[in-house]
VMD Tcl script that draws the C-alpha trace (Angstrom):
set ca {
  {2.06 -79.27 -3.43}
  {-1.28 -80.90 -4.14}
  {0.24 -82.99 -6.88}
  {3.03 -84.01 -4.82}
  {0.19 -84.73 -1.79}
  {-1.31 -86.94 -4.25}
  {1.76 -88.93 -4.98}
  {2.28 -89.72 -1.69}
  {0.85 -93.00 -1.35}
  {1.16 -96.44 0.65}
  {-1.06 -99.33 0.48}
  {-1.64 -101.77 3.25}
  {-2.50 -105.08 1.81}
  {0.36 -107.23 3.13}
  {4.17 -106.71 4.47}
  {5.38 -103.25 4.29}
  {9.00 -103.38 3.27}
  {11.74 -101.35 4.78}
  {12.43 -99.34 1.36}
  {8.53 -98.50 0.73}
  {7.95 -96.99 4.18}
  {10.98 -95.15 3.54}
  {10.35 -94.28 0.67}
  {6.90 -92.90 1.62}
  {8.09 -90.78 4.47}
  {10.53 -89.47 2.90}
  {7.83 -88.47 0.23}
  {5.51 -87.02 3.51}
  {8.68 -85.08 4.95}
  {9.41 -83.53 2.12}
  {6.04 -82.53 1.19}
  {5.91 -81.01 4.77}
  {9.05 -79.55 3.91}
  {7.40 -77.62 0.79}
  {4.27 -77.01 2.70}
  {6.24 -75.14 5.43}
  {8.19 -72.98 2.52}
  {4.57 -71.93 0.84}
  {3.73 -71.12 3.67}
  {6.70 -69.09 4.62}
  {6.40 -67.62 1.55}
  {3.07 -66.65 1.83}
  {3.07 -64.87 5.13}
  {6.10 -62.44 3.63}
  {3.94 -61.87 0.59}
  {1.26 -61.31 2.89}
  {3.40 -59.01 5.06}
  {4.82 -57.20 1.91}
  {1.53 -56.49 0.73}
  {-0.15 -55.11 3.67}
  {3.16 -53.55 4.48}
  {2.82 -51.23 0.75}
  {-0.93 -51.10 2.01}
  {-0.09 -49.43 5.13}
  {2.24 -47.20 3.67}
  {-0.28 -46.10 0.95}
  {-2.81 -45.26 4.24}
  {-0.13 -43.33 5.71}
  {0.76 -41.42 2.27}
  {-2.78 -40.61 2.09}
  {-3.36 -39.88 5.73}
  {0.00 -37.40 5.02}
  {-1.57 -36.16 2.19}
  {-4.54 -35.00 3.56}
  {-3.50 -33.38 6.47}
  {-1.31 -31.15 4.57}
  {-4.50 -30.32 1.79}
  {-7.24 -30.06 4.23}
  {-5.77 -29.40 7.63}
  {-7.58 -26.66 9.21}
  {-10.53 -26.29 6.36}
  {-13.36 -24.30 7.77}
  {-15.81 -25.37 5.17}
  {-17.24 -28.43 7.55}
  {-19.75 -29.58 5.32}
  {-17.31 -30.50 2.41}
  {-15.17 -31.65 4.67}
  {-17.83 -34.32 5.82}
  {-18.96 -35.42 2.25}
  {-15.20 -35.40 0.82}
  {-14.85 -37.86 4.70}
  {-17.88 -39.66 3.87}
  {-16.22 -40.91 0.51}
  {-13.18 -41.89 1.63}
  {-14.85 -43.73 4.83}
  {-17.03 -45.44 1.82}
  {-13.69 -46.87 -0.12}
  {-11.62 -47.69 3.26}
  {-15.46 -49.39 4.48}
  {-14.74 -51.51 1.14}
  {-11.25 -52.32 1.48}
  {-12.32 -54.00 5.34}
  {-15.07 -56.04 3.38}
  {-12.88 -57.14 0.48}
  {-10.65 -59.22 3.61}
  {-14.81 -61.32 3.32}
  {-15.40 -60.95 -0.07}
  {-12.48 -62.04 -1.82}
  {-10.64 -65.55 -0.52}
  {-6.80 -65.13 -2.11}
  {-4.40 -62.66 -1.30}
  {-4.07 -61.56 -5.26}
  {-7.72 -60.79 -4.88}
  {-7.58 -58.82 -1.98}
  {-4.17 -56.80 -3.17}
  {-6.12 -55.99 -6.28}
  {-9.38 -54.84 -4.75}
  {-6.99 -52.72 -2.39}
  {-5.12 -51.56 -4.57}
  {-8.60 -50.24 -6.53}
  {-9.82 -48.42 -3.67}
  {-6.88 -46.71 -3.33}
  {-7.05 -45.79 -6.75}
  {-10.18 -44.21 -6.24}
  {-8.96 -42.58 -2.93}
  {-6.30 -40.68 -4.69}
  {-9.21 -39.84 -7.49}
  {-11.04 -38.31 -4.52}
  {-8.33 -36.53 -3.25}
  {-7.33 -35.30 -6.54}
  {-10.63 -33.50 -7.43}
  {-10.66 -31.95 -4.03}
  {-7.22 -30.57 -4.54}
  {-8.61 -29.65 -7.99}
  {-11.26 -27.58 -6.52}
  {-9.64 -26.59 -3.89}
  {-6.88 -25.07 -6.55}
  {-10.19 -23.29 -8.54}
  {-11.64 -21.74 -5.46}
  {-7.49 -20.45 -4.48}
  {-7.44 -19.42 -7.96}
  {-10.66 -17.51 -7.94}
  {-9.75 -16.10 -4.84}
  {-6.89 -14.65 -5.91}
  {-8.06 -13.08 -8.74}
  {-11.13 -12.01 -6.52}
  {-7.97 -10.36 -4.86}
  {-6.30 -9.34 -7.37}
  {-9.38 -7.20 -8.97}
  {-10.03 -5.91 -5.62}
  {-6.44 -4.78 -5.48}
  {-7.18 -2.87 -8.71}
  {-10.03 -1.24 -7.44}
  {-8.69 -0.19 -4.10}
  {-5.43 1.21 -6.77}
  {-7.99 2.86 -8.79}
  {-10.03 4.90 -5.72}
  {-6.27 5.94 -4.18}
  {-5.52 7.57 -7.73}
  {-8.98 9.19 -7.27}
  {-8.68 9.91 -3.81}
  {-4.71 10.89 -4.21}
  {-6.22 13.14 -7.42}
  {-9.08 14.66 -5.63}
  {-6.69 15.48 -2.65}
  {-4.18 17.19 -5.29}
  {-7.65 19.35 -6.92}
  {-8.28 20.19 -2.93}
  {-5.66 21.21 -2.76}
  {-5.35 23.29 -5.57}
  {-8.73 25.10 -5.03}
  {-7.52 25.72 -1.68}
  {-4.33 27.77 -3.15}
  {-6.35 29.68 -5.80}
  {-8.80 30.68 -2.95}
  {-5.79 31.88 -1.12}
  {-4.04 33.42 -4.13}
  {-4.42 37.24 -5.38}
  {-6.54 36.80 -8.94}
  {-4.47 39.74 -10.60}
  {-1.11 39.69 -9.35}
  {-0.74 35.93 -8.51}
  {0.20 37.06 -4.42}
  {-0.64 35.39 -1.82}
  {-4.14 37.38 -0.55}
  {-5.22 38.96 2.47}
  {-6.72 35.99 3.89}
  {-3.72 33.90 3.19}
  {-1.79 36.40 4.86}
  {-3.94 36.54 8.44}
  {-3.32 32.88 8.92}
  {0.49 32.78 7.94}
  {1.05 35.58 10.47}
  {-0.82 34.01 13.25}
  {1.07 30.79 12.42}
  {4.60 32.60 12.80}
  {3.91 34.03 16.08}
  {2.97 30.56 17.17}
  {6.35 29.68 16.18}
  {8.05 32.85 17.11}
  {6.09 32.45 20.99}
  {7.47 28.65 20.60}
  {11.80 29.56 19.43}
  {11.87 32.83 20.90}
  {13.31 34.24 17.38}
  {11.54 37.79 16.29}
  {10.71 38.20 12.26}
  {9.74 41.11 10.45}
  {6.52 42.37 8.70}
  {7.09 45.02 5.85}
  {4.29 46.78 4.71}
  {4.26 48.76 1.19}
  {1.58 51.10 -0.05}
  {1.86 52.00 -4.05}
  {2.71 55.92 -4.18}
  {0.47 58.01 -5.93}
  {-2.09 55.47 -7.00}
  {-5.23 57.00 -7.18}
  {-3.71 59.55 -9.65}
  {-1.84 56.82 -12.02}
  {-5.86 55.32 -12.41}
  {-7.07 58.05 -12.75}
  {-4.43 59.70 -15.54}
  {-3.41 56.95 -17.13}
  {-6.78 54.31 -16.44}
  {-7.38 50.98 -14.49}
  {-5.86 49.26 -17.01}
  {-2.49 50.91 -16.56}
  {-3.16 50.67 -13.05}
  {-3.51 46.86 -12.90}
  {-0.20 46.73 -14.91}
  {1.52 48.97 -12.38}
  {0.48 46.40 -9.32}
  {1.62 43.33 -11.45}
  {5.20 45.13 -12.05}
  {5.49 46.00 -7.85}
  {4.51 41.91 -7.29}
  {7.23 40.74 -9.85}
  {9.49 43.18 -8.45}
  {8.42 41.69 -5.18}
  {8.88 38.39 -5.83}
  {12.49 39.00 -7.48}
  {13.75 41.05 -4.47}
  {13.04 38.52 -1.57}
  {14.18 34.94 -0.81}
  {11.58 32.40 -2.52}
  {10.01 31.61 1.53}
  {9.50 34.44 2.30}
  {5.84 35.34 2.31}
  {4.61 37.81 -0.18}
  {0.89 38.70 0.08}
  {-1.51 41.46 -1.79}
  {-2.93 43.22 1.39}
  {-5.25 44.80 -0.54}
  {-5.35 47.43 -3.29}
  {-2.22 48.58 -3.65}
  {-1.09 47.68 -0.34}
  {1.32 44.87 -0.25}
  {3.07 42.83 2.54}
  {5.80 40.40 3.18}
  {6.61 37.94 5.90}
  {9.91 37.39 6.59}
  {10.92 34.70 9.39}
  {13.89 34.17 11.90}
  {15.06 38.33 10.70}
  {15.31 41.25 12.81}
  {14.31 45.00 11.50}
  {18.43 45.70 10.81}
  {18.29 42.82 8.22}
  {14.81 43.36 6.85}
  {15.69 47.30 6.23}
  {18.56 45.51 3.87}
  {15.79 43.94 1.86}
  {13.91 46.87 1.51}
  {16.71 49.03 0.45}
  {17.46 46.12 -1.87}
  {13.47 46.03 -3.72}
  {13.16 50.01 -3.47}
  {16.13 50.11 -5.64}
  {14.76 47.59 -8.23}
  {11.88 49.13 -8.26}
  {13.40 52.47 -9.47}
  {14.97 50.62 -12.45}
  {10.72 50.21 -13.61}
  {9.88 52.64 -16.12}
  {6.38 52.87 -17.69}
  {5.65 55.15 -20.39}
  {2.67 56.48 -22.38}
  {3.01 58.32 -25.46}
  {-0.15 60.50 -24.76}
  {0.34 61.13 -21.33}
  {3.96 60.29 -20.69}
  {6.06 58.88 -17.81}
  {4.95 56.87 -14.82}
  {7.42 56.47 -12.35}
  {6.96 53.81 -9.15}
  {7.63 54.51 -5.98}
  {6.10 53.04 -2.67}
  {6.18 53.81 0.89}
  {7.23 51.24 3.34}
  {7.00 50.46 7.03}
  {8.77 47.72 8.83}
  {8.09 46.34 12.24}
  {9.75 43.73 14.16}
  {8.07 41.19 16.36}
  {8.38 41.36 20.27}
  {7.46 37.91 22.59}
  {3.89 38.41 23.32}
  {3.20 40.50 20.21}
  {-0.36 40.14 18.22}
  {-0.64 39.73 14.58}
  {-3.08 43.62 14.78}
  {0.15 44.80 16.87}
  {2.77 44.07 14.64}
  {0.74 45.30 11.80}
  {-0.44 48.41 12.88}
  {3.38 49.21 14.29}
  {4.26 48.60 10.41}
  {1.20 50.66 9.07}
  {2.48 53.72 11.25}
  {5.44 54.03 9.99}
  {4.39 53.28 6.24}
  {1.97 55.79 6.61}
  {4.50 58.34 8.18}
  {7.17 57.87 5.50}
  {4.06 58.38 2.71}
  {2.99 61.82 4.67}
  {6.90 62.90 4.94}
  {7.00 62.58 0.83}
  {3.74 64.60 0.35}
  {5.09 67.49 3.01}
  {8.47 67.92 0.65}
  {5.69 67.80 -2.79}
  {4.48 70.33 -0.86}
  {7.68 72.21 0.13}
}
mol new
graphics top color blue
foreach p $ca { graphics top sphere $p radius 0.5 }
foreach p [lrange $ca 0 end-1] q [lrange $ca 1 end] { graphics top cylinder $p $q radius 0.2 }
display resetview
């Protein structure tokens, strides 16, 4: 346009002919012509390039709304704003700086380089510090495993030290202690359904005499052969417990005295089928007195027991009156 400004040229020194004025304007009009077009031209490339500008802002303004939105940590949040308010601050002064739109596209297009850079690292870090955090989680996880395994192990050892403490050391029974609390828990729950159970109570015949023939040896042997006997006769809940010595006593729940008579009939008999025999002093054979007692609504565990004990005690007198006869 310049060259064709400078080409545009009449001189006033005498007559002006019809063809050089015409000539000359048509030069000017066209040249007004092209000048209009540049500049046409220019305001859509200037309109194009602010338009990708703005669109770039609004990426980034996207972008970090979605990253940072809602970041507690205020005081990276203010130096991560600082540097971006330092490259946008330079973008506005590149408009004075810089006088032709190439210019000022390039410079913009720098900051926003270095915008994305800034954004970038903070992602990056922010990515570490999610990273570390997860692991942080992660090992904590393990360690909160590791003390339930402990905890879920000690519980399991309680609970084990709890059973021996209620168990019978020589014939593996439930003991005496064992045995208060189960009965006082039934007749909670006998008080509560309004159904009776039974309490049989065994005493080992003759068992002062089979330690004192035969020795405490032979005498722990006999008790462990009445408890597996015991144990094979009645249903596996059913409560079997050492009362002491050669007492024993079982539980049985939601069973009259008709039924529980069955199961006594039932353990005397494999009982009977127990021989033990010693070649010095021969024969030993086991037999036990029994007494079973049925529980009545407002019945206490020393009730039921001592109606049981009574008649244990009177079918063990009624064997030593026919010894006797």
């Amino acid at each position: 346009l310049i060259e064709r400004a400078a080409g545009i040229d009449i001189t006033c020194k005498g007559t002006i002919t019809t063809g050089d004025f015409d000539k000359a304007s048509k030069a000017f009009l066209g040249f007004v012509s092209g000048l209009r077009k540049k500049i046409e031209d220019d305001f859509r490339y200037i309109n194009e390039t602010f338009r990708v500008l703005l669109e770039q802002i609004k990426e980034l303004e996207r972008s970090l709304i979605k990253e940072f939105g809602g970041d507690e940590r205020l005081k990276e949040i203010e130096y991560f704003e600082m540097n971006i308010n330092q490259e946008m601050g330079s973008i506005v002064r590149s408009f004075d700086i810089h006088t032709t739109i190439d210019e000022i596209k390039a410079v913009v297009m720098e900051k926003i380089k270095k915008i994305k850079e800034v954004v970038s690292l903070r992602k990056k870090r922010e990515m570490e510090r999610a990273r570390a955090a997860k692991e942080n989680i992660e090992r904590l996880q393990q360690r909160i495993a590791e003390a339930e395994r402990q905890a879920q192990e000690m519980s399991k050892k309680a609970e084990e030290l709890q059973t021996v403490a209620m168990k019978d050391g020589l014939t593996g029974l439930y003991n005496r202690k064992a045995f208060a609390l189960r009965i006082e828990s039934v007749l909670r729950r006998t008080k509560d359904s309004g159904e009776p159970f039974s309490l049989i109570m065994f005493d080992v015949d003759g068992f002062k005499e089979i330690n004192d023939t035969f020795g405490h040896v032979a005498g722990d042997k006999v008790l462990k052969k009445v408890a597996e006997c015991l144990r094979s006769s009645f249903r596996e809940n059913d409560f079997i417990a050492r009362y002491g010595g050669d007492e024993f006593a079982v539980i049985i729940e939601k069973m009259g005295r008709p039924m529980a008579l069955e199961r006594l009939g039932a353990f005397k008999k494999n009982l009977s089928k127990i021989r033990f025999v010693s070649h010095k002093k021969g024969e030993i054979r086991l037999t036990v007195s029994s007494g079973v007692a049925e529980s009545f609504q407002g019945d206490t565990a020393e009730a039921v027991i001592e109606r049981a004990d009574q008649e244990m005690y009177k079918e063990k007198n009624k064997k030593k009156q026919n010894v006797t006869l």
